[in-house]
N, C-alpha and C positions, 0 to 999 in steps of 0.2 A: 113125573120125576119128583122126589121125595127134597125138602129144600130143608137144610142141618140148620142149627140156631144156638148163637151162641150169644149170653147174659151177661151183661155187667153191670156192677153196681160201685158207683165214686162218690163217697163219703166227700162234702166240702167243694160240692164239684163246680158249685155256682160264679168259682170265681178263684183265680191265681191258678196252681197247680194243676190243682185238678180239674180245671175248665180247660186248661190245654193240653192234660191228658186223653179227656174226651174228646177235645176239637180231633186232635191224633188218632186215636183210636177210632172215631167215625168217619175220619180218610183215609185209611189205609186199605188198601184192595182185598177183597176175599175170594176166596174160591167162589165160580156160581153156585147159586142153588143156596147159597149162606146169608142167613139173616142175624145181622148184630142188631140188640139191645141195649142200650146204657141207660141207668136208671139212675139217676144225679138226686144225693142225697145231700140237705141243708138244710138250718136252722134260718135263711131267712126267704123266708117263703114269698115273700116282693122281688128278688135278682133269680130265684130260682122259677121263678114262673116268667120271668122276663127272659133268663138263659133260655129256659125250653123254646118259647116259640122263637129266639132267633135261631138257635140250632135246628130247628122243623125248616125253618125258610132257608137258612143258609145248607143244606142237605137233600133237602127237597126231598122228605120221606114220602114219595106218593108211590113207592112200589108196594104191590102185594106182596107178603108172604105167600100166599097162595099160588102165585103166579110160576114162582120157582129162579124167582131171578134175585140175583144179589143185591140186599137193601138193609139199610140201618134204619132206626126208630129209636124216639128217647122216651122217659116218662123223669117226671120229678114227685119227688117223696119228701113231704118235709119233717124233717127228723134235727132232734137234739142226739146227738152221738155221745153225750156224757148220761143220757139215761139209757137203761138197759130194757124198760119201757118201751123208749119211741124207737129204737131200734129194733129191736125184735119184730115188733108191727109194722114196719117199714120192710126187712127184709120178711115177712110172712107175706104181705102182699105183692111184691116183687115175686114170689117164688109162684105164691098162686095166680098170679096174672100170666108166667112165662114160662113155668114147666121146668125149669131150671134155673141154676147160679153157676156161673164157670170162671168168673175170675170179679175181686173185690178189690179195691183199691182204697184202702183204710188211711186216706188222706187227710181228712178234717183236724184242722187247729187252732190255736188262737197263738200271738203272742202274750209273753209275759204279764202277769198281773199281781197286784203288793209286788213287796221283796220280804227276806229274812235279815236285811240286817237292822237297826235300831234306829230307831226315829226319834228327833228332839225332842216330841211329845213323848216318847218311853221313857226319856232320859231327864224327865222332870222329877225335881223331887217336892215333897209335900204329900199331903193325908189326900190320898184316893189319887196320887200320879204317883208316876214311874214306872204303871206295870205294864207289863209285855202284852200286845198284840196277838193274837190266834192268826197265824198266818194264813194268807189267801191263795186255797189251792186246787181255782177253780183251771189251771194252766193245766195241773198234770190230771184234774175230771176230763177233760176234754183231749188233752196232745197223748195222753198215755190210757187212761179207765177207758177213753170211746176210742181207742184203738184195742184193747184189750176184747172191749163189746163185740167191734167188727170183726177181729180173728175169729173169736168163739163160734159167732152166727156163719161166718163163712166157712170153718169147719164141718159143721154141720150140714150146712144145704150142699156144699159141694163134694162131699163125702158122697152124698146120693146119685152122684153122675155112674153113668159108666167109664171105665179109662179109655183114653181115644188108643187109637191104631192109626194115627197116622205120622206119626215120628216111632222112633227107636226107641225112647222112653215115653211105659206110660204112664197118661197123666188126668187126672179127675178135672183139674183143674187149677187156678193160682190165684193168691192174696199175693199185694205188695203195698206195705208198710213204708207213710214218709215219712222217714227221719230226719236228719239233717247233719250237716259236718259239724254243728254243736253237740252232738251225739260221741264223736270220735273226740274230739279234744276239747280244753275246758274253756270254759264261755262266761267270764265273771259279768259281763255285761245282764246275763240273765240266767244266774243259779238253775231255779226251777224249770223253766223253759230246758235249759242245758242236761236236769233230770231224768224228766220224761223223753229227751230223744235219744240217750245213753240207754234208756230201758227197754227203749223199741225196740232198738239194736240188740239189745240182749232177749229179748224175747223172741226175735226174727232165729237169731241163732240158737237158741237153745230150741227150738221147736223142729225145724227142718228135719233132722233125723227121724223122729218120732210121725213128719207128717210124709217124710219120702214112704213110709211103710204103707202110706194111705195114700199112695200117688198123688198127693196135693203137695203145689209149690209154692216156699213162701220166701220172698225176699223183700230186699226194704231200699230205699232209697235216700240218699244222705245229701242234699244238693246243699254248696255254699250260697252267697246272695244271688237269688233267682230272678229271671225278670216277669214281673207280674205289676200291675197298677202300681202298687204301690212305689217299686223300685225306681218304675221311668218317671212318677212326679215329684219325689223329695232331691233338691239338689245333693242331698248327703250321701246319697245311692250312686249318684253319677259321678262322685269320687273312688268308688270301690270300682274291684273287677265283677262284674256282672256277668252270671252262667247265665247263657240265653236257653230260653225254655224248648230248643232244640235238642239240647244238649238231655235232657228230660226225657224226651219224646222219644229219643234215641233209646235213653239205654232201657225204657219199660218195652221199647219194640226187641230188643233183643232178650232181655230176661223173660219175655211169653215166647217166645220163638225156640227158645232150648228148653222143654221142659227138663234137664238134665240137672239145666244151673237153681240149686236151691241154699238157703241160709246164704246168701249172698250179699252183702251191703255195696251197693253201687254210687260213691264218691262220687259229684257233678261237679264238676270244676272248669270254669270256662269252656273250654269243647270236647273236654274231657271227658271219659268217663272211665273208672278207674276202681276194679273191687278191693274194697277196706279189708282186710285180712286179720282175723282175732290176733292177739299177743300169742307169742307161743308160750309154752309151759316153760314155767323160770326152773324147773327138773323134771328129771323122768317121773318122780312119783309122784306130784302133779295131777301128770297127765295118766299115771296110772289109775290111780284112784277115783278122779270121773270117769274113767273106762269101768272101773268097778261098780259106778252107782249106775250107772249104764246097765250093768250087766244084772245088778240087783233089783233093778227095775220101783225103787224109791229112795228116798233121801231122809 
């Protein structure tokens, strides 16, 4: 009996998000005969090596593939997502280890780092003070350039699948992009951070169309304050509303389960999950007109 195999690859996955989208996705039942892969990508190569083997024990990968029975299996890849480098290398041997890529999850971020507004030290005057700072924009190399990386890579390898036949739509495969509800509305608390998830979002949507043609599905994910280490140990966390990372789990198991739903931004909001819907066109010619460069096939 021949046993199907399907690939994943979670950018950041050693920890917050995307370590409980893997815990999720290595629990959830498969058809027999199916062998999941996740192959958990991070920059730190000490929690990422410490993830793996507790997810080997806590999983207990001791099934063969060969054997024909349903079983998950991880690897870890340590990767900088803001180089186009260690990525690339990272998803080539992922690919050449497992014959395929089926679905990527372009998670990896940092919070905020500098600002752009003016600092007392800019605002000195005298010979050789008061000049301006080169702002630091290692947030959107990493929230936005190494989500940009992982799309592109993920186009590619999973471009090469065949479409499945086993839904109504077919589908190569799917990327999901975390954004965040700093994405949808403004976030003075952190400009830049607030940049790079606005652009996700626009890239999640503006790509969808162009990638439904290629049966791959890409949507993105917008959660407000998540719970992850960090959230449950600052007391300042335990004054907000906390979306529990259920709430997560949920809506990435229904965004792979339709491959129908794409350009989709999924709002995590306490138990919620809720699709962000673009603005409409403030006129019809608007909306004409990106129809026209649609149609023109450049900009």
């Amino acid at each position: 009996m021949s046993t199907s195999k399907r690939t994943i690859i979670v950018t950041g996955g050693a920890s917050g998000i995307g370590l409980g989208i893997t815990r999720s996705l290595a629990s959830q039942s498969q058809p027999n005969n199916t062998h999941i892969h996740i192959s958990i990508f991070d920059i730190n190569r000490t929690a990422g090596l410490e993830v793996l083997s507790a997810l080997n024990k806590e999983f207990s990968t001791t099934a063969n593939i060969d054997t024909g029975s349903s079983s998950v299996s991880f690897s870890f890849k340590h990767c900088d997502v803001s180089s186009w480098e260690s990525q690339a290398a990272a998803f080539e041997q992922v690919y050449a280890e497992q014959g395929r890529i089926d679905v990527v999850f372009a998670n990896a971020g940092i919070t905020e780092k500098g600002t752009l507004l003016v600092s007392e030290e800019e605002r000195e005057e005298g010979e050789g003070k008061g000049k301006p700072v080169k702002p630091d924009l290692r947030t959107l190399d990493v929230n936005l350039v190494g989500v940009i990386y992982s799309v592109k890579l993920a186009i590619y390898y999973i471009s090469k699948n065949e479409p499945s036949t086993t839904s109504s739509t077919a589908s190569k495969g799917s990327i999901l992009c975390t954004a965040s509800n700093a994405g949808l509305y403004p976030f003075p608390i952190a400009p830049i951070y607030s940049t790079a998830k606005h652009a996700i979002i626009g890239l999640v949507r503006s790509l969808a169309r162009s990638l439904k043609k290629e049966n791959i599905q890409i949507n993105a994910l917008a959660p407000a304050v998540i719970e992850t280490n960090i959230s449950s140990d600052l007391a300042l966390f335990k004054s907000m509303v906390i979306t529990p990372m259920s709430t997560a789990t949920r809506a990435v198991a229904q965004l792979l389960a339709d491959p129908g739903l794409t350009g989709k931004v999924a709002e995590l909001h306490g138990e919620n999950v809720t699709f962000a819907e673009p603005p409409p066109y403030v006129d019809e010619n608007s909306g004409r007109n990106i129809e026209m460069f649609w149609t023109l096939g450049y900009a």
